[in-house]
C-alpha positions as CSV (number, residue, x, y, z in Angstrom):
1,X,0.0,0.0,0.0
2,X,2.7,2.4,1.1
3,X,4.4,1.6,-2.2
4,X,1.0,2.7,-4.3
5,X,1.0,5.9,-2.5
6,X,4.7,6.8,-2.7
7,X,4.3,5.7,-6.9
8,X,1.5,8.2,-6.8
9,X,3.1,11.0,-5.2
10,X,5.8,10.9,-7.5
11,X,3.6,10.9,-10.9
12,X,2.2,13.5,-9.4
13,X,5.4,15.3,-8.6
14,X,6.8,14.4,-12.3
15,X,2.9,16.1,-13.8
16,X,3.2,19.2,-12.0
17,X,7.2,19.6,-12.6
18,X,5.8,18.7,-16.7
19,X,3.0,21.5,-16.5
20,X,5.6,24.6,-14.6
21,X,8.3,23.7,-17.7
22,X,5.9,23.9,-19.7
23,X,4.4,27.0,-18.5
24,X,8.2,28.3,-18.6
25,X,8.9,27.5,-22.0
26,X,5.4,28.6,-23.4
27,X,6.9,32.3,-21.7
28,X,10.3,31.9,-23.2
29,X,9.2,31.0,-26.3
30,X,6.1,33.8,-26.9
31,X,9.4,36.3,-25.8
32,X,11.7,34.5,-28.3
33,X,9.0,35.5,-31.3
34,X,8.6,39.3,-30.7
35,X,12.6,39.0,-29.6
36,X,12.8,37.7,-33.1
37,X,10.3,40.1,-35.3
38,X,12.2,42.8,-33.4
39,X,9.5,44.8,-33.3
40,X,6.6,45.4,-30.5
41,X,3.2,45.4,-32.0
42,X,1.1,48.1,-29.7
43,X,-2.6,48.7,-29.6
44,X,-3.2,52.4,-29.7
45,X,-6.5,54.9,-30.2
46,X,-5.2,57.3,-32.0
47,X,-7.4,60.1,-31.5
48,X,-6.9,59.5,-28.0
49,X,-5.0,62.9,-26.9
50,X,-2.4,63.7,-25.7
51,X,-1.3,59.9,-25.1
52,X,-1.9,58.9,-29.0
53,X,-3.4,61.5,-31.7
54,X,-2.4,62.1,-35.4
55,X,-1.4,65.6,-36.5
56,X,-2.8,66.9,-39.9
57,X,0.2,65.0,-41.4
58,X,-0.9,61.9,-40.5
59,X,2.0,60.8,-37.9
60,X,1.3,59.6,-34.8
61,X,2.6,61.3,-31.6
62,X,1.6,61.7,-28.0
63,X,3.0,60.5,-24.2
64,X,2.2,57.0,-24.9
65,X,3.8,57.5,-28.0
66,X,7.4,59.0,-26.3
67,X,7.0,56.3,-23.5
68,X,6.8,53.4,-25.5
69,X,9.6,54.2,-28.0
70,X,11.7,54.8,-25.1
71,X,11.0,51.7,-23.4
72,X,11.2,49.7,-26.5
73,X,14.4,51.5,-27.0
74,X,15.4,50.0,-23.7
75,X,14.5,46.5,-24.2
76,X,16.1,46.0,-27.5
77,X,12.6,46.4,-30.1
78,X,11.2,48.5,-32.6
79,X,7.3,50.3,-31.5
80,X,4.8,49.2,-33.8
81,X,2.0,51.3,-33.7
82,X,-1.4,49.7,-34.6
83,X,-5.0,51.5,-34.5
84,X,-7.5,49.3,-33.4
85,X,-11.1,49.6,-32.0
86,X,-10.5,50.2,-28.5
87,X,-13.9,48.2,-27.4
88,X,-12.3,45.2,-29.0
89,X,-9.0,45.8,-27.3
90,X,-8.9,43.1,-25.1
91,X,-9.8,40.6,-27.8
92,X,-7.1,41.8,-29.8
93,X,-4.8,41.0,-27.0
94,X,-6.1,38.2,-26.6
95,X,-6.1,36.8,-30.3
96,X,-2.4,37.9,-30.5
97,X,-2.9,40.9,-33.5
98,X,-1.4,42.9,-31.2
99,X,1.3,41.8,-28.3
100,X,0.6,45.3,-25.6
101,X,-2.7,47.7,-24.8
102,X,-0.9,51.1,-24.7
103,X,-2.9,54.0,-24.9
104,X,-4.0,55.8,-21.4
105,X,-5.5,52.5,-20.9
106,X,-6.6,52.2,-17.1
107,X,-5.7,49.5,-14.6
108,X,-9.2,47.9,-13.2
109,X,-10.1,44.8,-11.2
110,X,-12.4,44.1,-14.0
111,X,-10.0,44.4,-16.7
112,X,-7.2,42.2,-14.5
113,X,-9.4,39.4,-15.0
114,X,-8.2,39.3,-18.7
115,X,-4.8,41.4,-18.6
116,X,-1.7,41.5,-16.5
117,X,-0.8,44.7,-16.0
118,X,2.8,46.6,-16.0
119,X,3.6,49.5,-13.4
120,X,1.5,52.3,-13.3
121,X,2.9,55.3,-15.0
122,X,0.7,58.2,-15.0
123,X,-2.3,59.0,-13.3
124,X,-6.2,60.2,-14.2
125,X,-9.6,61.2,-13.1
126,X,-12.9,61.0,-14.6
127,X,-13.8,64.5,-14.6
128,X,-18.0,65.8,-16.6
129,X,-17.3,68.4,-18.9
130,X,-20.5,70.7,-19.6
131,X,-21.3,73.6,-21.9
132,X,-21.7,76.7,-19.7
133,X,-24.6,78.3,-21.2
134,X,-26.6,75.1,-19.9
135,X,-25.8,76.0,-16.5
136,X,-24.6,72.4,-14.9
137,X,-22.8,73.7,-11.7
138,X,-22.5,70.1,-10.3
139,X,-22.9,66.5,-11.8
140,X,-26.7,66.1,-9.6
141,X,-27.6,68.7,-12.1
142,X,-27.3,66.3,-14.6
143,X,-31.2,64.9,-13.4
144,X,-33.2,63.9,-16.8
145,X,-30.7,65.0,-18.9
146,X,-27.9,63.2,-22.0
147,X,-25.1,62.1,-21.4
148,X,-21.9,60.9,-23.6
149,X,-19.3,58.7,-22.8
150,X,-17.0,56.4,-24.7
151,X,-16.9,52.9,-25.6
152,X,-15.1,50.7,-23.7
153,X,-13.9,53.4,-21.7
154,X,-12.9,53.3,-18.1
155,X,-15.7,56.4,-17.7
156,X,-17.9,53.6,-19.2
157,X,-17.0,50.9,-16.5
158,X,-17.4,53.8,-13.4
159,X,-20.7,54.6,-14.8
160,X,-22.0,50.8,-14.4
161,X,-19.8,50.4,-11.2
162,X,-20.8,53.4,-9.7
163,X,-24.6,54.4,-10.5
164,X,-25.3,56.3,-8.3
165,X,-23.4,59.2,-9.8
166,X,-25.0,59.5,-12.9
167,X,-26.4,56.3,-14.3
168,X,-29.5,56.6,-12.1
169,X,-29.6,60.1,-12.9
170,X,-29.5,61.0,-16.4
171,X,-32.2,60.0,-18.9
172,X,-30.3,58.4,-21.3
173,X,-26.5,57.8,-22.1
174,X,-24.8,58.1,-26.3
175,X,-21.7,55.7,-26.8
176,X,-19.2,57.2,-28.9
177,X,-16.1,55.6,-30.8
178,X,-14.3,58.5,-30.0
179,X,-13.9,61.6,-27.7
180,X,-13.7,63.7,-30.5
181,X,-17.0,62.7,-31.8
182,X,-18.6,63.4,-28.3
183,X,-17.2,66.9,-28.5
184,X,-19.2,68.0,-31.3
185,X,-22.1,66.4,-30.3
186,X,-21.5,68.0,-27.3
187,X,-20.8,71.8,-28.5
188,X,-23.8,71.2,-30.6
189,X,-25.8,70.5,-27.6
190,X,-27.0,67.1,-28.4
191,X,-25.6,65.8,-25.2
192,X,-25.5,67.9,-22.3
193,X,-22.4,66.4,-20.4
194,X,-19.6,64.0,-21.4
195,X,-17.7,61.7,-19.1
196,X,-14.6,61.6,-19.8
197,X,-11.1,60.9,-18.7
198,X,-9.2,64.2,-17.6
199,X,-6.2,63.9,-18.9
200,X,-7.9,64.2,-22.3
201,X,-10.4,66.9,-21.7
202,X,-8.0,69.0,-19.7
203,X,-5.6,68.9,-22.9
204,X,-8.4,68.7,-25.8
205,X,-9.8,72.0,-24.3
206,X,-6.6,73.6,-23.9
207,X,-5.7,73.7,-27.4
208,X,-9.2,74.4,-28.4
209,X,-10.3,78.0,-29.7
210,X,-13.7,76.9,-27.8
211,X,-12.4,76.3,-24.7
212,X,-14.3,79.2,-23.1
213,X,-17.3,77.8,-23.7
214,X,-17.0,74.8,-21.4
215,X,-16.6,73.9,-18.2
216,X,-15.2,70.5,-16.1
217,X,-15.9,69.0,-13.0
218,X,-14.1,66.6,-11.0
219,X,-16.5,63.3,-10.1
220,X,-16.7,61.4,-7.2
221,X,-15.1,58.1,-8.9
222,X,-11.8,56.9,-7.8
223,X,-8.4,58.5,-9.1
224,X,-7.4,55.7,-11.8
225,X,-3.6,54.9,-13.2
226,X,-2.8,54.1,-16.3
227,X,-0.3,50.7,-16.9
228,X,0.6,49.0,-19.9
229,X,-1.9,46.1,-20.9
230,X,-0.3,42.9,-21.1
231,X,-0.8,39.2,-22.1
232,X,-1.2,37.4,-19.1
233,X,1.3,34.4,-20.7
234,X,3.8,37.0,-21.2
235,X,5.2,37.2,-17.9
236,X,8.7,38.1,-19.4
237,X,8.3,40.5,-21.6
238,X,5.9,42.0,-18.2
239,X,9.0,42.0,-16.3
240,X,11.2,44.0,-19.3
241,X,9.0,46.7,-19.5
242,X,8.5,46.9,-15.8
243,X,12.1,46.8,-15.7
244,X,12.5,49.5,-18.6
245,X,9.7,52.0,-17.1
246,X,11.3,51.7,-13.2
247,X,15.1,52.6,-14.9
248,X,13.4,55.7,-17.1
249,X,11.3,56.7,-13.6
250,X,15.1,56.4,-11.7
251,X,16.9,58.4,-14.7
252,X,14.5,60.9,-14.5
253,X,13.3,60.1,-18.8
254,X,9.7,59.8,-17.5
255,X,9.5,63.1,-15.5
256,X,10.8,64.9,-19.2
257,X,8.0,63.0,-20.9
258,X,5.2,64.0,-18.7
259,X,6.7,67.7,-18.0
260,X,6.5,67.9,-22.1
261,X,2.9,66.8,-22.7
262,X,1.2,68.2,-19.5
263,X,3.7,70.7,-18.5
């Protein structure tokens, strides 16, 4: 009897020893690929600014933009930018069209169910931006009225999470594709408030000749971080670019980034 158990304790050693090599090699060897492409395939919004926007050229620039070509830089790759439909972002990740979520994209419980996360880099709030000639001094104001958020947005997840903000208050919410979309519904006064993340609306505004004709408020929602979204088999290249942003955080690269887009 004592023989049966010990022969079963040690097929049961030799499975679980078979399963953590091969969870090791499945890691080394997802690595060895985008090692080997040389490149690091990102998912980016770009009209998302400041993090990722095109200018009237047509090239791509922003924080996330500066941040990832550094870190890239770092680990030995080559940024590959690709636009993709940020409510499908997570499927894209998923389905291996794109290797990283890069793009002001905010660290959840929710979403940590289906990502790992790097180090958070910058942080954000949800803030309702208004136009002042509706008179919205506070979000309760926004009682019966429209309000805009994106699509697959972390605005869109504090609205469910937290109703009783605005969700039980307004009488109906639009889903946009973009922010930008929002704001000329928005200036039009089709909607009359947008969630939406600040660091966004703070920048959009400033470097818009109708900036005077809105207003923001801070809501009640938790402060949120933004990380780098992350496969959740590829633990190793996790730890390079956790390993990448801590050195650019130490050297003081990050601080220049973030002093350049926000000042």
């Amino acid at each position: 009897m004592m023989k049966k158990i010990i022969r079963l304790l040690s097929l049961l050693i030799i499975v679980i020893a078979s399963i953590g090599l091969s969870g090791c090699q499945r890691q080394e060897s997802s690595w060895q690929k985008i090692k080997e492409r040389g490149t690091l395939v990102i998912g980016v919004d770009d009209s998302f600014v400041p993090m990722d926007f095109r200018q009237k050229n047509g090239k791509l620039v922003g924080f996330d933009v500066d941040l990832a070509t550094a870190v890239c830089k770092k680990i030995g790759l080559k940024p590959d930018f690709q636009t993709i439909d940020w409510s499908m972002k997570e499927t894209e990740l998923r389905n291996g069209t794109i290797d990283v979520i890069w793009n002001g994209y905010t660290k959840t419980k929710a979403r940590a169910k289906k990502v790992a996360f790097s180090r958070p880099y910058l942080e954000n709030d949800q803030i309702l931006v208004t136009r002042k000639k509706d008179k919205i001094d506070n979000y309760r104001q926004m009682k019966g009225k429209v309000l805009g958020v994106q699509t697959g947005s972390s605005g869109a997840d504090d609205l469910d999470n937290y109703p009783n903000v605005l969700k039980k208050r307004v009488k109906s919410t639009v889903l946009y594709d973009t922010y930008n979309n929002a704001f000329i519904d928005l200036k039009a006064g089709r909607i009359t408030g947008l969630l939406i993340d600040g660091v966004y609306a703070n920048y959009y505004l400033a470097h818009s000749k109708y900036q005077k004709e809105f207003k923001k408020e801070k809501l009640p929602y938790p402060s949120e971080k933004f990380s780098v979204g992350i496969n959740k088999k590829d633990k190793i290249l996790k730890d390079k670019i956790n390993q990448a942003l801590e050195h650019l955080e130490k050297t003081g690269e990050l601080e220049k980034i973030r002093q350049k887009w926000f000042n």
